[in-house]
N, C-alpha and C positions, 0 to 999 in steps of 0.2 A: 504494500500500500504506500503509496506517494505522500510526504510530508510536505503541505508547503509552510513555509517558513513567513511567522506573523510579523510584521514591524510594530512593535508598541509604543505609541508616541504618551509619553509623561502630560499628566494634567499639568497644567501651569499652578504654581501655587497659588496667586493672587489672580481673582476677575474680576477687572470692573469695568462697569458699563452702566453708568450715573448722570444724571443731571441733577442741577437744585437752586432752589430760590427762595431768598428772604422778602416774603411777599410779595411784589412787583421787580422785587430787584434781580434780576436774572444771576447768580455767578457762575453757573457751568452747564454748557447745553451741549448732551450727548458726550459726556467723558466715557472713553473704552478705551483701553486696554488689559495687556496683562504682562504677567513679570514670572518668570521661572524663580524655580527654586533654588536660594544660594547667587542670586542676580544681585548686580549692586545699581538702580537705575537712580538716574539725578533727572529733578523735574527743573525745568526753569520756566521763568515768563517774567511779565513786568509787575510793580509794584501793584498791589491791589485786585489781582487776577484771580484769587482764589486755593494759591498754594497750600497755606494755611488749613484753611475747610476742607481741601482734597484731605489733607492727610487724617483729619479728624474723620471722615466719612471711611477712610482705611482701616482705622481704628476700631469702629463700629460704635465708636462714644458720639458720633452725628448721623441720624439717619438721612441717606438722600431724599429729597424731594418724589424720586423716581428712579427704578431702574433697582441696584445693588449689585454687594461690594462681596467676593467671594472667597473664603480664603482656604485651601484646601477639601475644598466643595460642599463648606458648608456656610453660610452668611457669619460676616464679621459681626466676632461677640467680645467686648474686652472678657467676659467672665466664660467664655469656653475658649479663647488662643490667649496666648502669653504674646504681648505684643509688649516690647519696652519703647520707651519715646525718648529723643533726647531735642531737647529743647532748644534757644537764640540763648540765653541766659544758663547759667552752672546750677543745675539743680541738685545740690546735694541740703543732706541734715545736720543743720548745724553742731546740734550738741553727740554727733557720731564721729569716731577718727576716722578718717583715707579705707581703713583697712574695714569697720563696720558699716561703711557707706559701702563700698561694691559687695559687699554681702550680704546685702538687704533684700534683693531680689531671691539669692540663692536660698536666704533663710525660710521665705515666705512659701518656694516651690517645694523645701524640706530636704531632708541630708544626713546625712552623716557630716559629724564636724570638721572628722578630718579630710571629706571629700570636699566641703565647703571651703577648708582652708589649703586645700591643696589645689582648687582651680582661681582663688581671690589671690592667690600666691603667685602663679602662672599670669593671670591677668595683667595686674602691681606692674612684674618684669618687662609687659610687653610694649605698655602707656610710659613707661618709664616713670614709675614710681618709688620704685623701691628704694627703703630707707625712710620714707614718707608714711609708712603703714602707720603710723601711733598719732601720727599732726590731725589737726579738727581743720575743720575750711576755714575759720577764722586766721591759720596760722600761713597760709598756704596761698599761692596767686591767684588771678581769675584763670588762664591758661589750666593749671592745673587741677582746678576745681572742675572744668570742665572735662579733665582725662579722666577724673573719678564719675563722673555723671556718664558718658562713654564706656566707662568700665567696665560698669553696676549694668547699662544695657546690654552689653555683649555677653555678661561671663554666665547669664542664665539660658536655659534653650526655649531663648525666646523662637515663634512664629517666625514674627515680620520686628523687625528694626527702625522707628518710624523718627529720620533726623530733621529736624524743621530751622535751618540756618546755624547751625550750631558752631560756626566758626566766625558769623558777622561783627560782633562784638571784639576780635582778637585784633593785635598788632599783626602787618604781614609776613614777619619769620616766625612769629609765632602758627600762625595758619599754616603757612605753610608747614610747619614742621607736626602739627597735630592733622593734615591731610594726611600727611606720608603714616603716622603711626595705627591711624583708621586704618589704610591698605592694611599693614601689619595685623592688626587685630581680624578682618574681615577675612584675611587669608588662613589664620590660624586658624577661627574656628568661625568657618562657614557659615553664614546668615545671611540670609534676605534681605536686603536695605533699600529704602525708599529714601531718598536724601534730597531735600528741597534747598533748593539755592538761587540767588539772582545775579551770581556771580560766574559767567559762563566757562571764565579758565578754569575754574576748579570743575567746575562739570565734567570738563574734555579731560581733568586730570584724572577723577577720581572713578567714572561713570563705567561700566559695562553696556549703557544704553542712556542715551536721551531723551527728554520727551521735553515738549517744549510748547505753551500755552500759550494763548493769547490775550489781550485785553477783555474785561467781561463786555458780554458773555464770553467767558472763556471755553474757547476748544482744543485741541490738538493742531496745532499747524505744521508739527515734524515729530517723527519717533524713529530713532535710528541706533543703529548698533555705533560704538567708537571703537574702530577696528584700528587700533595703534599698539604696538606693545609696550606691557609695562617692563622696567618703571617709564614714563613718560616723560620727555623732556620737554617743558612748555617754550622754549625757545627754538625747538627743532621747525622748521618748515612745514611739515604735514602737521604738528599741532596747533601754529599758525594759522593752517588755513581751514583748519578744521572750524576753530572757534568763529575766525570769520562767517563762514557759511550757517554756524548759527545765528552768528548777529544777524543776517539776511533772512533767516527762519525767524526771526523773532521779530522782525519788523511786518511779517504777511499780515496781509491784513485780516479779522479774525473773522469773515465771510467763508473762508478758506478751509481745508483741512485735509490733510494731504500726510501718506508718510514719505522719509527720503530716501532717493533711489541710488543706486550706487554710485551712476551719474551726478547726483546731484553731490556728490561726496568727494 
């Protein structure tokens, strides 16, 4: 008897396909897409476009208007997926040291101690904390308060990874140097990341994929893979010209909505 051989194509972890509005006020008509699993995609668009709201409707803490948000095939629920958020601002707890702030998540999914303290261990190494485990956030910079809020999302087996500007507030060697430690972390231990930015180099730095919105109503005017290898050098010529062609993605007008073809690339 003849076997023929099935190809099985993997569910995408995340579907969406959303719109939504604050009464009359339109901010997202017909959001779709999706995002594999272990993908690191960056959303950009202009100020006021709805970045924000997409990622709450991710979350499943904002219902859309219409449509829904799908996350390994079942609707976004923060109380059925582990989604951790990292924020524009360092959210950690004050009266916790470095070391009981990234293990706050870990504590709450449950543990063994010494497993909890053997992966907050491993994390500390990779943000470049260590030696810092016993400091409280009062003692400690804004950059670094922000590795611990980073940390604390990654070191749990979060779902999806949900970053909403998380480097805007930094000086730019500091950015830069907490982009490059993100790569580090995301490669170690694999996660799903959603990372909202308006900053398009760091898009083309950090991205697996872009997606890129338009003024509200906000749509999709380009979703494209960033086919460069890492690590990236943002002054090489094809990074260049990459970013370029999004800044022309990001000026279409938002009648539009189009993905980019390799052509276009």
């Amino acid at each position: 008897m003849r076997m023929e051989a099935a190809t099985k194509v993997a569910r995408p972890k995340i579907e969406v396909d959303t719109s939504h509005r604050y009464g009359a006020l339109v901010v997202h008509e017909e959001i779709k897409f999706a995002v594999a699993a272990n993908e690191f995609i960056c959303i950009c668009g202009p100020s006021g476009c709805g970045k924000t709201t997409l990622l709450d409707t991710l979350a499943g803490i904002l219902k859309p208007s219409s449509g829904s948000v799908v996350i390994d095939g079942v609707p976004a629920d923060p109380k059925r997926q582990r989604i951790s958020f990292v924020f524009q601002e360092p959210s950690t707890f004050p009266w916790l040291t470095v070391r009981e702030n990234v293990a706050t998540g870990l504590r709450i999914q449950g543990g063994s101690r010494r497993e909890i303290d053997r992966k907050v261990e491993e994390i500390v190494g990779i943000v470049g904390l260590r030696g810092f485990e016993g400091y409280y956030p009062h003692q400690i910079s804004g950059g670094m308060k922000q590795r611990v809020a980073i940390a604390r999302a990654f070191a749990t087996d979060a779902d999806l990874i949900l970053m909403d500007e998380p480097f805007v507030s930094l000086d730019q060697p500091t950015r830069e140097r907490m982009q490059g430690e993100v790569l580090d972390i995301w490669r170690h231990r694999k996660r799903t990341v959603v990372f909202v930015t308006h900053n398009l180099e760091e898009a083309v730095f950090l991205g697996d994929r872009i997606l890129i919105l338009s003024a509200k109503p906000s749509r999709i005017v380009a979703d494209f893979p960033v086919q460069l290898p890492r690590p990236r050098d943002p002054l090489s010529r094809e990074f260049m010209g990459l970013r370029a062609r999004c800044v022309g993605f990001l000026r279409a007008p938002a009648d539009t909505r189009r993905r980019a073809t390799p052509e276009d690339l």
